[in-house]
Phi, psi and omega in degrees: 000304165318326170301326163322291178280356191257346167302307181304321142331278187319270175342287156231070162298299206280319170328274155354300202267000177265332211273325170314284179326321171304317189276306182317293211282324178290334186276339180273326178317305181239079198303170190291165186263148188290166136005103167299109222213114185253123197280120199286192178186131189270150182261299195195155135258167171169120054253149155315320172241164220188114147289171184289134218073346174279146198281123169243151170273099192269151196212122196183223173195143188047074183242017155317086217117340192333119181258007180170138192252153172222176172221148203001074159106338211253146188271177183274153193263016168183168179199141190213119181280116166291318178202174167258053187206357174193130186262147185239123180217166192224089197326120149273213171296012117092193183205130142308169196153204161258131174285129166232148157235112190290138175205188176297340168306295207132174181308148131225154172239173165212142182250171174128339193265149194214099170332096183288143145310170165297130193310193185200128202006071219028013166243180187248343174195182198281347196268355162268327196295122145088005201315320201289320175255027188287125183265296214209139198210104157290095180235024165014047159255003157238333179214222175269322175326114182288142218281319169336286177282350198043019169314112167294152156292115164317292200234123172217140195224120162084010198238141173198152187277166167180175200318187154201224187272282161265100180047288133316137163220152163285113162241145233212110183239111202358078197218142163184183208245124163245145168229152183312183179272137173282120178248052155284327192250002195274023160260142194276012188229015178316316179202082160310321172237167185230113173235081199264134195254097179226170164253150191206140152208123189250193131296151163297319194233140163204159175305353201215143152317129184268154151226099179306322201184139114176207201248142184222118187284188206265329197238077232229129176279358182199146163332317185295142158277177173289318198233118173224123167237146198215204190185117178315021204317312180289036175281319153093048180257058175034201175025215180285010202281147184230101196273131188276160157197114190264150186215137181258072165237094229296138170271187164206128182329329214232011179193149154005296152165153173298302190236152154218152195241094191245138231226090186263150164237104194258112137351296180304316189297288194215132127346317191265017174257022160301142181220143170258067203232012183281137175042058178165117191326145183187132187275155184224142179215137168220121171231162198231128160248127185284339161320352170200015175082346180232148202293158150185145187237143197241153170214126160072024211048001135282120204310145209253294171208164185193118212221161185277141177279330185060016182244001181215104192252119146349136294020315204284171208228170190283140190239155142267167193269175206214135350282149183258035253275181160248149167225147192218124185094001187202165161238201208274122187244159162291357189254006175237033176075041163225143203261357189247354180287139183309170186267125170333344200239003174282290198266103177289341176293357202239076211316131125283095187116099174229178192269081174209209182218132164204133190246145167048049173309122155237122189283085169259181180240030175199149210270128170286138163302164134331307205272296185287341175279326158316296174329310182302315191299329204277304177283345159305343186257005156279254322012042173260000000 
């Protein structure tokens, strides 16, 4: 019996020591599974758009550990996992592109991102200058349509696009645009103060007075608009010279209109009032402040001139005639529907049509600093 039990012992003794030994080789055959390690994924960022130093906020998941952010290609010139659900990172000289972030997981990216320049006089573009008060916006980069209002142009005659200053521009093959009433502009008190903003590359010489813009009421006794910027061209002074003429006119409730201010800037007149702005984008700006009455007119952001008008006395403030339209490329005929304007074929000095390029008309309802009308110029010759 004894004999017995020391076999059975022995058996399993020797069990015991196979069965360890069995478990030691499996646990060394199938060592434990590594770490899990989950591949990040971008949500969103912002600002979307981001000069170089600026903090952008990344947003996402498993960005723990993260070893490098880029803004198109480019790496970020810092960077900070806050969490793992947001990165704080800082454009270096970036790239548009795509934002990516690395991590042991792997990359994730998002596109969408776009490296502004450096501001140009505190804006990043032209579409910030005067922003709160822009009544009516030409920038003819898909059609004619005036961009506020979706106004189509009534009558176009001799008009088609090409490149321009920002991006579209209107060309004008003796040709131009009448348009319907805006209704930014259908109050009579609409632009008490003014700022009209346009790009133009005209001729020097032409057979006509050019007239770029203006406002015309419907029912108007003479050709000039009430708010106008032309250009003398057929004074015929050569070269680059572009001589401006700007126009002024109070209407009055009970007649046609009271005063009108009509403004030639002849060289020949003042020396400084030469603009070299011909047969080249040139920016043309005329603005009316009612707070002192006066006119000024800028080429290239810089002031040309600038005068009282005497056609709006205190109290009363500058009114339009009502309903008003725009034109662009003409001045006012009886054959484009204003009944009391002379016929085209009458004042051979008055261009119905002219033969130019002009980009990105801006209407505002308040006379721009100096600084902001420099501004427009400065960022238009960015293509800002």
């Amino acid at each position: 019996m004894k004999h017995i039990k020391n076999r059975l012992l022995i058996i399993m003794t020797v069990f015991i020591i196979v069965t360890m030994a069995d478990i030691a080789c499996s646990k060394k055959d199938n060592p434990p599974p590594p770490p899990v390690i989950t591949t990040p994924t971008i949500t969103s960022f912002a600002p979307t758009s981001a000069n170089p130093g600026t903090t952008v906020t990344i947003t996402g998941t498993n960005f723990t550990g993260a070893t490098s952010v880029s803004f198109g290609g480019i790496a970020a010139a810092s960077f900070t996992v806050v969490s793992a659900t947001s990165i704080t990172a800082v454009v270096g000289t970036g790239a548009t592109g795509d934002v990516k972030v690395v991590t042991a997981g792997g990359p994730a990216t998002k596109s969408g991102f776009t490296l502004t320049a450096p501001q140009i006089d505190g804006y990043d573009n032209s579409n910030q200058v005067g922003k709160d008060s822009l009544k009516a916006h030409w920038t003819f980069d898909v059609s004619n349509v005036e961009d506020i209002s979706g106004k189509a142009p009534e009558k176009a005659v001799g008009a088609s696009l090409e490149t321009g200053v920002l991006g579209q521009a209107l060309k004008l093959t003796s040709g131009y645009l009448v348009y319907p009433v805006i209704p930014a502009l259908s109050t009579p008190d609409t632009l008490q103060s003014y700022t009209l903003s346009l790009w133009v590359n005209s001729p020097a010489t032409s057979s006509a007075m050019s007239s770029f813009f203006q406002m015309t009421g419907e029912v108007f006794p003479d050709i000039w608009g009430q708010i106008e910027i032309a250009a003398n061209t057929h004074w015929g002074h050569g070269g680059d010279t572009l001589v401006l003429n700007s126009r002024f006119t109070q209407i009055d409730g009970t007649s046609p209109y009271v005063h009108a201010f009509n403004w030639d800037l002849d060289p020949l007149a003042n020396a400084a009032w030469t603009f070299h702005g011909a047969n080249t984008w040139s920016l043309l700006t005329v603005s009316y402040n009612q707070f002192n009455d006066s006119l000024t007119v800028y080429g290239n952001g810089v002031e040309i001139a600038a005068k009282k008008t005497g056609v709006v006395v205190s109290p009363a403030t500058f009114i339009l005639q009502q309903p008003i339209r725009a034109l662009i490329g003409t001045f006012a005929f009886s054959e484009d529907g204003f009944v009391n304007a002379p016929s085209a074929t009458g004042p051979t000095w008055a261009g119905h049509g002219i033969s130019a390029s002009i980009d990105d008309i801006r209407m505002f309802n308040a006379a721009l600093s100096a600084s902001q009308i420099k501004a427009l110029y400065d960022l238009g010759k960015a293509g800002r």
